[in-house]
C-alpha positions in Angstrom: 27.3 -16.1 -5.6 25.6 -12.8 -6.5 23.4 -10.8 -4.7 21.2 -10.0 -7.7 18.4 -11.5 -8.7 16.1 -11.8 -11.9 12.8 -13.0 -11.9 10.2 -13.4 -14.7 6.4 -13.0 -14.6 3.9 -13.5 -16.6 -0.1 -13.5 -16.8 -2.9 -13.7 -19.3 -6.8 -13.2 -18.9 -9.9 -13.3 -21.1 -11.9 -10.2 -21.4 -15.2 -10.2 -20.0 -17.6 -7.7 -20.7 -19.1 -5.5 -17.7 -16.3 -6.0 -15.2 -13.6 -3.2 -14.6 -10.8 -2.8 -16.5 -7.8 -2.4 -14.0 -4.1 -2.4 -14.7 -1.3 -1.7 -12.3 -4.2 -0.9 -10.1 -5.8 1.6 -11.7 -9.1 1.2 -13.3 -9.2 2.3 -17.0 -12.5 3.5 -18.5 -13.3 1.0 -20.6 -16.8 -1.4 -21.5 -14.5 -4.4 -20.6 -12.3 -5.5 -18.2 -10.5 -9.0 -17.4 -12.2 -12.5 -16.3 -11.0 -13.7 -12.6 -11.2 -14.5 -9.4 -9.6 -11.7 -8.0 -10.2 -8.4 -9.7 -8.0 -9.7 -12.8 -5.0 -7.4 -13.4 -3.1 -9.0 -15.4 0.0 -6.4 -14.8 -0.2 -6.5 -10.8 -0.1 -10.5 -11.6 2.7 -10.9 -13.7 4.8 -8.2 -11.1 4.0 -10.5 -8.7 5.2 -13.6 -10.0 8.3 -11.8 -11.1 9.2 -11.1 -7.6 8.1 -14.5 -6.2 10.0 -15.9 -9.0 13.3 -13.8 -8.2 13.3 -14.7 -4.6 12.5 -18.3 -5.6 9.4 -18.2 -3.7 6.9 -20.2 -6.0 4.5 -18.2 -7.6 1.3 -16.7 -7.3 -1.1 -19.3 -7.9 0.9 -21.2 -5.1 0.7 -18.4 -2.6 -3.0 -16.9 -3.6 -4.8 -19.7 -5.2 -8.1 -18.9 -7.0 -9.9 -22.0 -4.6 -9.2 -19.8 -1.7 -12.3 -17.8 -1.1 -10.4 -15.3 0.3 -8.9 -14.2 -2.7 -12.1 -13.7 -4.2 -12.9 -10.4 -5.9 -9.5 -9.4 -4.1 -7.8 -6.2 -5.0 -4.5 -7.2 -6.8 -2.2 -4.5 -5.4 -2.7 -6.2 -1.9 -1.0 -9.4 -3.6 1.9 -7.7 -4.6 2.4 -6.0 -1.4 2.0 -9.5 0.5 4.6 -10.8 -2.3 6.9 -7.7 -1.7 6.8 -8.6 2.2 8.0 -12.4 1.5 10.7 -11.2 -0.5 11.9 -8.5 2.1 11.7 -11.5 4.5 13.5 -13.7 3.0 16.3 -11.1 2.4 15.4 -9.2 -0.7 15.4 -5.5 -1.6 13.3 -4.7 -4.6 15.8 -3.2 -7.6 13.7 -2.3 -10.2 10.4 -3.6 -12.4 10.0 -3.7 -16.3 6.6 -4.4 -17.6 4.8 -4.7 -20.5 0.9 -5.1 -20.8 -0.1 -6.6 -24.4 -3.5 -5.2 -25.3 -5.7 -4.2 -28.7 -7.4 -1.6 -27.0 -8.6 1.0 -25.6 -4.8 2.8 -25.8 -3.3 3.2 -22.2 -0.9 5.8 -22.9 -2.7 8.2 -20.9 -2.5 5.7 -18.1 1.0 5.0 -18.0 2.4 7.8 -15.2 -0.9 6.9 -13.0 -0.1 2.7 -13.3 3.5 3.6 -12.5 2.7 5.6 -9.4 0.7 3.3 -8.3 3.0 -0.1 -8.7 6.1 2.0 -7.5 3.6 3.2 -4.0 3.0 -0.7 -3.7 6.7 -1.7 -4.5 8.2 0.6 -2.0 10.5 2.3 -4.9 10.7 5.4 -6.5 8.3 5.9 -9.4 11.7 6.0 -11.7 12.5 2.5 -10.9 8.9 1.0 -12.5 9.1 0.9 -16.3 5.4 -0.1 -17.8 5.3 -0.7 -21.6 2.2 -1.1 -23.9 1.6 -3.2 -27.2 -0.8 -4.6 -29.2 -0.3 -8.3 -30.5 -1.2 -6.8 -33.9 -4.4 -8.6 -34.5 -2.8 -11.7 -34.0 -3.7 -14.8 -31.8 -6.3 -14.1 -28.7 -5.1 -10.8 -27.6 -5.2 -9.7 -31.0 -8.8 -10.6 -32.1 -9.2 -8.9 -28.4 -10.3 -12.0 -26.5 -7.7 -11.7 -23.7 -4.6 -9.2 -22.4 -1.3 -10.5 -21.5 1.4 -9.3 -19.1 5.1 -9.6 -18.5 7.3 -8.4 -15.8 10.9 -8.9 -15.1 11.9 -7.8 -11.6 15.6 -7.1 -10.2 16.2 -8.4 -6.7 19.7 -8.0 -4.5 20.2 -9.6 -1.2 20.7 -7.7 1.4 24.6 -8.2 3.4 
C-alpha cells in the first residue's frame, strides 16, 4: 500500500455585497466578499476538504457544520489548522497543496505571494510547497456573471513509518 495520499477539495460561495472579501486568509480590498457562515473563504475551504479528504477524514461540513454556532463568523484559517491536526493525528505529513480560486474579479495577482504565505504558515510547510492559481470562468455560468467564486484544492499526504 503506499504511503501517499491524494485528496481533492472543493468549495463554491455566492457573493454578497458588504462583507469582506478573504481568500487564503487574507482579505482582498474589494466592495464584495463571499456569503457564509463562517467568514466564507472559499480557498481555505476547499484546502481543507482536500486534506480531510486525503486522510479519509470526511469533510468539512462533517467536522465544522454551519448549524454549529461555534462556527459562526469563524476565521477559516483556524479550520484548516484544526484539519491539519486530524491529519497529523491520524498519521499524515502534509506534502504539498495545489489551488486554484475561480473568480471574475477584482484580479488577485497581486495577492498571490501574501495567500501563499499565509496557507503555507497555517499548513506547516514551506511557502514553496503551496501553489495558488487564479481564473476567471469567462463570463460563463454563476462565477462568470460574478454571482459566486469557486475553489479547488488537491493536497499530497504520506504516512508517516
Amino acid at each position: 500500500m503506499s504511503p501517499v495520499r491524494m485528496g481533492l477539495g472543493w468549495d463554491v460561495h455566492r457573493i454578497a455585497a458588504g462583507r469582506p472579501l478573504i481568500l487564503g486568509g487574507v482579505t482582498v480590498p474589494s466592495e464584495f466578499g463571499f456569503e457564509g457562515h463562517s467568514d466564507a473563504d472559499v480557498l481555505s475551504h476547499a484546502i481543507t476538504d482536500a486534506i480531510l479528504g486525503a486522510a479519509a477524514l470526511g469533510d468539512i461540513g462533517m467536522h465544522f457544520p454551519d448549524t454549529d454556532a461555534r462556527w459562526k463568523g469563524a476565521d477559516s484559517l483556524v479550520l484548516l489548522s484544526e484539519a491539519c491536526r486530524m491529519a497529523r493525528e491520524a498519521g499524515f505529513e502534509i506534502v504539498n497543496v495545489d489551488s486554484t480560486v475561480i473568480l471574475e474579479r477584482p484580479k488577485l495577482k497581486d495577492f498571490r505571494m501574501a495567500i501563499r504565505e499565509r496557507l503555507a504558515g497555517t499548513l506547516g510547510i514551506a511557502v514553496e510547497r503551496v501553489s495558488v492559481k487564479f481564473k476567471t470562468a469567462e463570463k460563463v455560468g454563476p462565477v462568470g456573471e460574478g454571482r459566486s467564486a469557486e475553489a479547488q484544492a488537491i493536497a499530497t499526504l504520506e504516512q508517516r513509518g
